[in-house]
N, C-alpha and C positions, 0 to 999 in steps of 0.2 A: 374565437374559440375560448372558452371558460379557461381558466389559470386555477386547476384543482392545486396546487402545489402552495399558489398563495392565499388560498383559503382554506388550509389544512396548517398551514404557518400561522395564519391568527385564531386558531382556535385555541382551548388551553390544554388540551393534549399536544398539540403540535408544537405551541411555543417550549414544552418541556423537552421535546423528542427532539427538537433541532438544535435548543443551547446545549445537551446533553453530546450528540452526536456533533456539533460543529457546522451542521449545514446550514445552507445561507438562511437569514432571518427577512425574509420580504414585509416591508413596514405596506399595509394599503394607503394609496396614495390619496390626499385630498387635493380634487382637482374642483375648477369653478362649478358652481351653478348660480341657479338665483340664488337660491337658500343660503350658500355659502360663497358668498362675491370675495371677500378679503379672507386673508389670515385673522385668526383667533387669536388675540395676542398682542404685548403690545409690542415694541420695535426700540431698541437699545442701540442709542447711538454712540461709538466710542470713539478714540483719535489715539493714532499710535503719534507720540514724540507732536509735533507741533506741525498743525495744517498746514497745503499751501493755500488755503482757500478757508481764511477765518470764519464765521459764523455764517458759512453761502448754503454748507449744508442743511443745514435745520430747516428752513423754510421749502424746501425739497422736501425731503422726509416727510414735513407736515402732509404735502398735497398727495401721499400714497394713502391716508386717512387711516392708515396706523395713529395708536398712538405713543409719541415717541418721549424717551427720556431716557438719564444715563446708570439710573438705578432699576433694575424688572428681574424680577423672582424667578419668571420660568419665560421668556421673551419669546414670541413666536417670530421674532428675527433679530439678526443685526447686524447690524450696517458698522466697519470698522473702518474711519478716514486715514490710510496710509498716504493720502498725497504727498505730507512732509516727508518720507523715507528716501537718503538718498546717499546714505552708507550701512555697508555692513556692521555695523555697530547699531544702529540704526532699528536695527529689525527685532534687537531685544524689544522694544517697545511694543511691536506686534507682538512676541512670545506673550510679557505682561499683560496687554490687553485683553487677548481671548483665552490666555490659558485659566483665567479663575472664574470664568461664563462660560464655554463652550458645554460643559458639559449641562450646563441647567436650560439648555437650546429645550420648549417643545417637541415633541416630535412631529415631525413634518416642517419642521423650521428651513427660518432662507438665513444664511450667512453670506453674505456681500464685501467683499473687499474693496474700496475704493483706492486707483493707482495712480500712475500720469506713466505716460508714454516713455521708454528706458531712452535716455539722450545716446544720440553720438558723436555727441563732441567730451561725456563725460562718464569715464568708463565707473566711476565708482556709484554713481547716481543711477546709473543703465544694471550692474550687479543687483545692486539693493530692488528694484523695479521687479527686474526678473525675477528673482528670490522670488515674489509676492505670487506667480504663476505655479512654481512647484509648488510652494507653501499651500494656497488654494484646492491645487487638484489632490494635493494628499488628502488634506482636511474633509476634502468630498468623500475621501473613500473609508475616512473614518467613522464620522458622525453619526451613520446608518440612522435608524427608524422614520425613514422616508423623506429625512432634511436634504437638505443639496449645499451647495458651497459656490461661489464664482467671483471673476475677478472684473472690473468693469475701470476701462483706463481712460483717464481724460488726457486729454492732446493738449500740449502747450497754448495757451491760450484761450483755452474752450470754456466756456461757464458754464460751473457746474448745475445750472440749472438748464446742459444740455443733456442730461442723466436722466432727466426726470420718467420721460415715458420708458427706458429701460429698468430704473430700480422701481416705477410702479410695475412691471410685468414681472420682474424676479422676487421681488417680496409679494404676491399674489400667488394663491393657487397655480392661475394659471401657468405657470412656469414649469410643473411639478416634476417631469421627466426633463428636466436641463439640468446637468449638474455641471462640475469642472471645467465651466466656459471662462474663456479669456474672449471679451468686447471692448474692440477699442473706438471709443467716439472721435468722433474728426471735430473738429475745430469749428463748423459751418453753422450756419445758424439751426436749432435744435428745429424749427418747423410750428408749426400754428398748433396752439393748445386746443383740446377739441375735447370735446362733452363724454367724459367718461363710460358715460354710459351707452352714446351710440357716436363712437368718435371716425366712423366712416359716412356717418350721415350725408347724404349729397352726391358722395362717389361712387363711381360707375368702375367695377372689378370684372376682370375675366380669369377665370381659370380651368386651366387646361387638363383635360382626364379626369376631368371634374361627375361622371355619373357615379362612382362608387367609390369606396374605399377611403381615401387618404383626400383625394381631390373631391369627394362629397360633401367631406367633413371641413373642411377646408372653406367648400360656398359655403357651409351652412353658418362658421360662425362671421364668416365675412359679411352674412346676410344678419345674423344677430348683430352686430355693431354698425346696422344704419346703412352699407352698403346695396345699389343695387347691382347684382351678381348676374354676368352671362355666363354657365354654364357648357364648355365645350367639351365634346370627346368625338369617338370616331362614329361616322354612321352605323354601322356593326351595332351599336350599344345605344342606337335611338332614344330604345325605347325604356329604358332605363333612365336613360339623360334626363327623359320627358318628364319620367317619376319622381328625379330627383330635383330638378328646374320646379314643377308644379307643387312641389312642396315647400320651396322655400320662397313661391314669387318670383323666382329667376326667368332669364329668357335661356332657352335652350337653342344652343351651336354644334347641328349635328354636322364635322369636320375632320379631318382631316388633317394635322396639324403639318406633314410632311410637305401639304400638296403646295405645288408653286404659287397659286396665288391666293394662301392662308392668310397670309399679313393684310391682303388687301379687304380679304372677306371680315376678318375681324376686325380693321376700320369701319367697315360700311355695316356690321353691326353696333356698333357704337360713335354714334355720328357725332356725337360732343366731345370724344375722346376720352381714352383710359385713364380713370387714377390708380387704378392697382392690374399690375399684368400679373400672373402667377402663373408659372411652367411648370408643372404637375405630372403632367402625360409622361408616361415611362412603361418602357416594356420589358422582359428580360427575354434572354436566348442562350440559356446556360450550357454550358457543355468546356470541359478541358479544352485546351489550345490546339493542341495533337490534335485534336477530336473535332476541331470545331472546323467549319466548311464556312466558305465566304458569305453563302447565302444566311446562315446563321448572325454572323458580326456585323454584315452591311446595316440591316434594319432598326439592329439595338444603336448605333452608333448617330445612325439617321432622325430616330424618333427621340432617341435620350440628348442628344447634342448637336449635332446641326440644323436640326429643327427649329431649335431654341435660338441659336445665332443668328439664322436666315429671319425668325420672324421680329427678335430683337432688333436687328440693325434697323432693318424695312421699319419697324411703329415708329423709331425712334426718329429718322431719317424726315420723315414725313410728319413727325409732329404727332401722331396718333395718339401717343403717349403724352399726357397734358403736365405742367411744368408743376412743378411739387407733387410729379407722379411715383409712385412705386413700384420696383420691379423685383420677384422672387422667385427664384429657381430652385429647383430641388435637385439637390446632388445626395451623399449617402454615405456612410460610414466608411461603404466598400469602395469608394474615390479616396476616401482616405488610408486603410488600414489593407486596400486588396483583401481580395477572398477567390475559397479557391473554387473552379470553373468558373467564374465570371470576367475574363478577361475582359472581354466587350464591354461589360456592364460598366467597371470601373473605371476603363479609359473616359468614358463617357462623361462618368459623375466625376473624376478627377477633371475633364474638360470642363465641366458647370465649374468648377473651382477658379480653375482659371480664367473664364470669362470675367465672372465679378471681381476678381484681384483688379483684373486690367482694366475692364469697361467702368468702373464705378466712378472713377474720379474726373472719368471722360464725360461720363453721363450727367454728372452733379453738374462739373463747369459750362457744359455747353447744353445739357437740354433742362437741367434744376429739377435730377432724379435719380433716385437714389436706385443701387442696384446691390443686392444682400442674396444670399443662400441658407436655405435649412438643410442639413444634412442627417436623415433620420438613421437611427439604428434599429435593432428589432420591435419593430410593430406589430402589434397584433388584428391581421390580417386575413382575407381570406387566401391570401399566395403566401402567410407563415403558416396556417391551418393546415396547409399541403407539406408542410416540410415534416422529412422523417420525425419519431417521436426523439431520439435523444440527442439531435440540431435542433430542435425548436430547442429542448429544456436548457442546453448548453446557451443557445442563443439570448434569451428569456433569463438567464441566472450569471453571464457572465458580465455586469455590469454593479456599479454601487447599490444602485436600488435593488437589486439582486430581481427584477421581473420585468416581461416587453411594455412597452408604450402603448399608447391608444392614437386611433389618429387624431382625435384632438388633441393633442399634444406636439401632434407638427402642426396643426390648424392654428393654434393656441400663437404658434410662434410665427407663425405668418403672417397672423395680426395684427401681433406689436410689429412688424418690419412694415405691414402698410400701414399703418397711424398716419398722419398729417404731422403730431407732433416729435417722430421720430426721424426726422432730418439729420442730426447729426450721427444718426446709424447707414453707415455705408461702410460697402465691400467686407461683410462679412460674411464668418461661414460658422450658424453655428449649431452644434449637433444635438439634436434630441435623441438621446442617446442612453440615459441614465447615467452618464459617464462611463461606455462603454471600457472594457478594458481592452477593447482593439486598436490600436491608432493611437493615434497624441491624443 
């Protein structure tokens, strides 16, 4: 559904009626295409107080094909290295750093904070650390004209050229709807560098609720990056599936995800084994608590989360899932911030949270795969298209970017979490959201 609100905001009556009035200013977002694969712009690298990781940055940077340096007039990013930060005195040099640039950011710019992981065995190095996470999600809610803000933490020991596939997806377009994220990279090795341009070449993806919407979009750019994509949803939606498989090349899995032997059927679809699994499929069954009957909660709880666990364990168990495989679940704002009549929904999506907390580190050491979450917020959707007129616009305006997502935008970030080169991305959760104001 059209977003009349932010195309009456970029007009030049609009932009006067809404600085004049106070209402939100929605910057239009520049997200990938061909036409426009990178940021516009060159990329300003700074260093608050003195690195822990001497000149390891720069040669990163280099490979996002920015171009980087420490002086840019109007920068269409920047990367500020707080790794040295490890007192509160300390953080002055953040202040210094971006308080006499921030405001010359492009619009549509990425600001990146690089951190290390808050110690604890060292309360005033763990202070300083944290700081860096408020400090970030403020700055997100400041910047506005469609920039974003994030925080990206290396683990003691990790080389920083385990960052790489993560700051080339936050200084890219495609990032556009991710703001106020905190990602912390694990220590493990970052994963196999892979061709930019079709960096799923070779792998064989499945994703689930995959004929419309969010899991369409989703095959399709999996299928744009070299992937080839099986396509599943429920039989109900065949034919749909077909349309959407036959468009992108994909094989079409008309399934069941609940039924007992799904795990096994999508083995024996993919006889060479998964490199990217994607849990997509989600239902709702909304209704108050009071209100809501068991036959209502049973299903949403079944298809949004035990589904996911029972066919998780099963690929994993058996090997189905191939060792520098990829695994991405979709949980949701409302597993984080609750909303109200979806009790069901959000035990569910707070369940996806918890699986990858726990299963990730399990899944790295003994099967060498990695297990991550996207947690969307308002999407625009044919199920937000249904939502009364002033819960959509509230939902759509209550965020930094002040407007809903697209679902490339969860697609977008599904992609960087199956890369080959994003190994050292595990157990996270992170929200496309425009940095909702619901929730952390």
């Amino acid at each position: 559904m059209a977003d009349r609100y932010l195309h009456f905001a970029g007009t030049a009556t609009g932009r006067f009626m809404t600085r004049r009035t106070g209402l939100p200013q929605p910057a239009r977002l520049r997200r990938r295409t061909l036409e426009t694969p990178a940021l516009d712009g060159p990329l300003l690298h700074l260093t608050a107080g003195v690195s822990a990781h001497p000149g390891a940055l720069a040669p990163v940077l280099a490979a996002t094909g920015l171009e980087v340096g420490g002086h840019a007039e109007r920068p269409a990013g920047i990367v500020l290295d707080a790794t040295g930060i490890t007192t509160a005195a300390g953080l002055a040099d953040v202040h210094a750093a971006l308080h006499p640039v921030v405001r010359s950011l492009a619009g549509g710019g990425r600001v990146v904070v690089l951190g290390t992981t808050p110690s604890p065995d060292d309360h005033h190095q763990a202070a300083a650390q944290q700081a860096l996470e408020g400090f970030v999600r403020s700055l997100g809610k400041e910047i506005g004209r469609g920039s974003t803000a994030q925080l990206v933490r290396l683990a003691p020991g990790a080389p920083v050229a385990s960052a790489e596939s993560t700051l080339h997806f936050l200084l890219s377009p495609r990032s556009a709807y991710v703001s106020g994220q905190v990602i912390a990279l694990t220590a493990d090795a970052p994963g196999e560098t892979a061709d930019r341009m079709a960096p799923l070449s070779g792998r064989t993806a499945l994703v689930t609720g995959a004929a419309r919407g969010i899991g369409a979009s989703v095959a399709s750019v999996l299928a744009r990056d070299g992937a080839q994509v099986i396509c599943l949803d429920v039989p109900q939606a065949q034919e749909e599936l077909a349309r959407t498989a036959d468009r992108l090349g994909a094989t079409a899995l008309p399934l069941d995800i609940t039924a007992p032997d799904a795990a096994g059927l999508i083995a024996a679809a993919a006889p060479s084994g998964l490199d990217v699994l994607v849990h997509n499929a989600g239902i709702t069954r909304d209704r108050r608590l009071a209100n809501m009957p068991a036959d209502r909660w049973a299903p949403v709880i079944d298809v949004n989360l035990d589904s996911v666990l029972r066919t998780t364990d099963a690929l994993l168990s058996t090997g189905a899932v191939n060792r520098g495989g990829r695994i991405v679940a979709t949980a949701s704002i409302a597993g984080i911030a609750g909303n109200d009549g979806q009790t069901n929904y959000a035990a569910a999506k707070a369940g996806i949270i918890g699986m990858v907390r726990s299963l990730a580190p399990r899944a790295a050491a003994e099967h060498g795969v990695t297990v991550n979450a996207v947690a969307p917020g308002f999407i625009e959707t044919r199920m937000t298209a249904a939502v009364p007129l002033l819960i959509r616009e509230a939902g759509r305006r209550m965020n930094s970017l002040s407007q809903g997502g697209l679902p490339v935008d969860v697609a977008e970030t599904v992609a960087w979490f199956a890369q080959p080169s994003s190994g050292a991305v595990n157990g996270q959760v992170v929200r496309v959201c425009g940095q909702s104001l619901l929730g952390a």
